[in-house]
MDAnalysis code that builds the backbone (N, CA, C; Angstrom):
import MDAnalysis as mda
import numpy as np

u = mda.Universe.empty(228, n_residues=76, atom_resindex=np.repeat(np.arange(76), 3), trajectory=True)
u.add_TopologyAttr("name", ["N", "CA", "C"] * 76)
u.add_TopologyAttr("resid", np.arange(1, 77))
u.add_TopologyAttr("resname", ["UNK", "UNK", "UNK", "UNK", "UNK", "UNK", "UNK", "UNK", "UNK", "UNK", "UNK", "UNK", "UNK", "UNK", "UNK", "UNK", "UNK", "UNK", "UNK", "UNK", "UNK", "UNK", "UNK", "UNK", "UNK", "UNK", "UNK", "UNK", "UNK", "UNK", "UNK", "UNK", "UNK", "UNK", "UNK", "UNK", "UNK", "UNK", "UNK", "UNK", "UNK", "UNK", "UNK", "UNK", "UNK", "UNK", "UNK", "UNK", "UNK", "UNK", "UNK", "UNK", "UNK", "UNK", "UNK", "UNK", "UNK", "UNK", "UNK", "UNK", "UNK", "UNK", "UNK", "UNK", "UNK", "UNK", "UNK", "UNK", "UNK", "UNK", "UNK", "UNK", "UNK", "UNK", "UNK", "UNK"])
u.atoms.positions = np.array([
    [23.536, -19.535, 1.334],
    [22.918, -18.628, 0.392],
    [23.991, -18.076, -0.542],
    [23.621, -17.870, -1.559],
    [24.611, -17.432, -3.116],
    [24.426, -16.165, -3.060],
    [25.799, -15.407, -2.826],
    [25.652, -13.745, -3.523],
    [25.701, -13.587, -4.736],
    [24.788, -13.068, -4.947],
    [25.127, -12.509, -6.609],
    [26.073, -11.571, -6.440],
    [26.634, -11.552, -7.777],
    [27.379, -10.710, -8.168],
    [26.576, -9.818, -9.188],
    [27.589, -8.685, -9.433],
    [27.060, -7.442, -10.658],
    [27.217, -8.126, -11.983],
    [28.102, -9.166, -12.236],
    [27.893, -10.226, -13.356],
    [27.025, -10.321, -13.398],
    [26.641, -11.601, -12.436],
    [25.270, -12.353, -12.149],
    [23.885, -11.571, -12.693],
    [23.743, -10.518, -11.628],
    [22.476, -9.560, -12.215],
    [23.090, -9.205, -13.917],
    [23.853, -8.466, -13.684],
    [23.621, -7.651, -15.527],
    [23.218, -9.226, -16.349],
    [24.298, -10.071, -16.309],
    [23.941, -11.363, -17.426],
    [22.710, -11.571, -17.491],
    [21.817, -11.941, -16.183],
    [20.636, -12.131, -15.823],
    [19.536, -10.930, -16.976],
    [19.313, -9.522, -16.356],
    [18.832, -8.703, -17.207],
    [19.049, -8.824, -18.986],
    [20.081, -9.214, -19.271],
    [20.471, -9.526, -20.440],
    [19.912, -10.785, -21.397],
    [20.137, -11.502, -20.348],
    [19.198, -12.569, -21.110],
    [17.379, -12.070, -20.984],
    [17.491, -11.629, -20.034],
    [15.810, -11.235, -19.953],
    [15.190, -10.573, -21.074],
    [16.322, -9.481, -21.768],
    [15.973, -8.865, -22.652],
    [15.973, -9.502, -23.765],
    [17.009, -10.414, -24.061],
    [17.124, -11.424, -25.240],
    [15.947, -11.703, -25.225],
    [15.033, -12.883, -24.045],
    [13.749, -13.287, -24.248],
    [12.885, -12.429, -24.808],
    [12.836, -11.072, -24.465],
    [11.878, -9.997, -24.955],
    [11.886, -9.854, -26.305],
    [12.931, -9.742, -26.639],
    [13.344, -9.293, -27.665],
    [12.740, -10.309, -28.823],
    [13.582, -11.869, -28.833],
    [12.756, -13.127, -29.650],
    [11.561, -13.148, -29.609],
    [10.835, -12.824, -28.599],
    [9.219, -12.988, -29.022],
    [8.690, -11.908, -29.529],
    [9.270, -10.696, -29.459],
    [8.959, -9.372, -29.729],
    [9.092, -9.814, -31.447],
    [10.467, -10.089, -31.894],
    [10.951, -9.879, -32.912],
    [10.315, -10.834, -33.880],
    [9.178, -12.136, -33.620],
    [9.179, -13.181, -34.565],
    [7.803, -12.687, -35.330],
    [8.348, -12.907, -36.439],
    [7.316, -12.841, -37.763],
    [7.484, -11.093, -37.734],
    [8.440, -10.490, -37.657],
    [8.527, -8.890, -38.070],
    [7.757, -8.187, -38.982],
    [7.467, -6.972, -38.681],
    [6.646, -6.120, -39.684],
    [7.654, -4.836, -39.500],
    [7.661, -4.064, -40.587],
    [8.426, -2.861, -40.329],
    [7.571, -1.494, -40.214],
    [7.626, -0.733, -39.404],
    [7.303, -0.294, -39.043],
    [8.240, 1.246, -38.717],
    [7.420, 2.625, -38.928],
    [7.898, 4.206, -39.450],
    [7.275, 4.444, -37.930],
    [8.014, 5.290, -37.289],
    [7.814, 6.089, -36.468],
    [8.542, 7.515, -36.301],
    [8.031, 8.719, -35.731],
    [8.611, 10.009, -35.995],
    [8.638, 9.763, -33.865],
    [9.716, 10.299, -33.912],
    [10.556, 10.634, -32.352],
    [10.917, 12.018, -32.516],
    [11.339, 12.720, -31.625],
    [11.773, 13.914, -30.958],
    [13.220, 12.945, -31.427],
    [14.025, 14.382, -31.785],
    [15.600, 13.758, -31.481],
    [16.046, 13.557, -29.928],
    [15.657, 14.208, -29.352],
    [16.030, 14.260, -27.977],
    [15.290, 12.382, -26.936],
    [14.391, 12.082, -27.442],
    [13.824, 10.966, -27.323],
    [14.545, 9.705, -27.697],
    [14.691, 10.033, -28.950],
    [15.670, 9.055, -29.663],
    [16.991, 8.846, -29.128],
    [17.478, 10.272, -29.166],
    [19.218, 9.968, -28.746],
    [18.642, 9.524, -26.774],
    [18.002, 9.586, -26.271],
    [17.862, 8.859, -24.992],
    [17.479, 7.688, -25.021],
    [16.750, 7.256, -25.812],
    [16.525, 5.595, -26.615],
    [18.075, 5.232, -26.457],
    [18.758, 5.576, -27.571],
    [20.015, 5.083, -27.678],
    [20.553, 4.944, -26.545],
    [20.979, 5.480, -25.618],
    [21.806, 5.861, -24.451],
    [21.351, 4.721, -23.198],
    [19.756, 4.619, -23.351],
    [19.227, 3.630, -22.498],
    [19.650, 2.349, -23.004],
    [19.156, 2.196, -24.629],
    [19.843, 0.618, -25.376],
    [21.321, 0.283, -24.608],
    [21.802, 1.550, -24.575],
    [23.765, 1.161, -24.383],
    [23.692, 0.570, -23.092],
    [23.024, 1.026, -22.104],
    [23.633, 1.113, -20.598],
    [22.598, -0.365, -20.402],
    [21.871, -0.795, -21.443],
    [21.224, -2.291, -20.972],
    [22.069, -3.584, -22.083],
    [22.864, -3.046, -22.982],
    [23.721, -4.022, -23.929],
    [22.957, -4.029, -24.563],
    [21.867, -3.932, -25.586],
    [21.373, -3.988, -26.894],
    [20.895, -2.939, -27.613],
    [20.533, -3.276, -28.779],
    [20.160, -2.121, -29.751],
    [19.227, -1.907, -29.513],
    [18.647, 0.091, -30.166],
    [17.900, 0.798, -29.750],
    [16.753, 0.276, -30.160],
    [16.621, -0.371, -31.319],
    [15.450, -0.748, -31.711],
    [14.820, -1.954, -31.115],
    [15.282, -2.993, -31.007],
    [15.548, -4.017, -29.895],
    [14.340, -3.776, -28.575],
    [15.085, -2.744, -27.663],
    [14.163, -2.027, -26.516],
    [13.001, -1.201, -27.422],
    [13.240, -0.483, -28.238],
    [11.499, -0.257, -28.514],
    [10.711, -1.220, -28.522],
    [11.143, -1.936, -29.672],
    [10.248, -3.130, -29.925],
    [10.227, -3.875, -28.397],
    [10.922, -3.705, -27.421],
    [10.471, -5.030, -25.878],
    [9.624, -4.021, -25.233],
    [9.971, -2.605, -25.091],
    [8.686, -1.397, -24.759],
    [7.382, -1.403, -25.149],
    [7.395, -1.632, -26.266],
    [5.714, -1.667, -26.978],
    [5.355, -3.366, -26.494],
    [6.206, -3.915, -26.958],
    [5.319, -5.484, -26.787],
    [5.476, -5.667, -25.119],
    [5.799, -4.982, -24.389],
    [5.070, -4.960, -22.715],
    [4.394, -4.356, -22.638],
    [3.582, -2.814, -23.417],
    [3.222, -2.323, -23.421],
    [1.319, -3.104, -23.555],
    [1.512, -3.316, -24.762],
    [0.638, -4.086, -25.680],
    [0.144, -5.352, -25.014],
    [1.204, -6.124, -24.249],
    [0.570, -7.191, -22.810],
    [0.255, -6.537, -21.892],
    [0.357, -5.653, -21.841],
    [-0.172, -5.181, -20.128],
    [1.157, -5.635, -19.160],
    [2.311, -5.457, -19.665],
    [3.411, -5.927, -18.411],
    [4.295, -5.124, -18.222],
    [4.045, -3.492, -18.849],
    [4.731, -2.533, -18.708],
    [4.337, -1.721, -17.119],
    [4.841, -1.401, -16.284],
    [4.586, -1.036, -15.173],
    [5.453, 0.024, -14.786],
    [4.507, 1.363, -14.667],
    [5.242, 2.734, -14.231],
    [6.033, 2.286, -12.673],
    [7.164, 2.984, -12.800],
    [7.964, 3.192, -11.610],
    [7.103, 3.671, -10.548],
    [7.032, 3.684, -9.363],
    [6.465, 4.488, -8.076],
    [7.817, 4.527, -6.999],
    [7.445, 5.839, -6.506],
    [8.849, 6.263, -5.382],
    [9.786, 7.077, -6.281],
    [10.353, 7.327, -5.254],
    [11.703, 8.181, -5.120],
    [11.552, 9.402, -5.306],
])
């Protein structure tokens, strides 16, 4: 059996998001939204600690959202 490593996973998540992201991103529309600053600058902070831009994860947030593949946390 193969241990992953913390490489392994982060690269892994990373590309996951790439995928999100390309299908999220094809045939773009632009799009105005009003945020809380406090929302936003936690947007940002979440983008950092996953390697991509903030807008990036909105746009993979809504388009899981919008499939039905967004799924609240339970526990802890």
């Amino acid at each position: 059996m193969k241990t992953l490593r913390w490489d392994d996973v982060k690269n892994e998540k990373l590309e996951r998001h790439r995928v999100y992201a390309r299908s999220t991103m094809s045939k773009e529309k632009p799009v105005n939204i009003r945020l809380s600053a406090k929302d936003l600058e936690d947007l940002k902070i979440r983008a950092m600690e996953e390697g991509i831009p903030y807008q990036t994860l909105m746009g993979s947030v809504l388009h899981k959202y919008v499939t039905g593949r967004l799924v609240e946390k339970t526990g802890s």
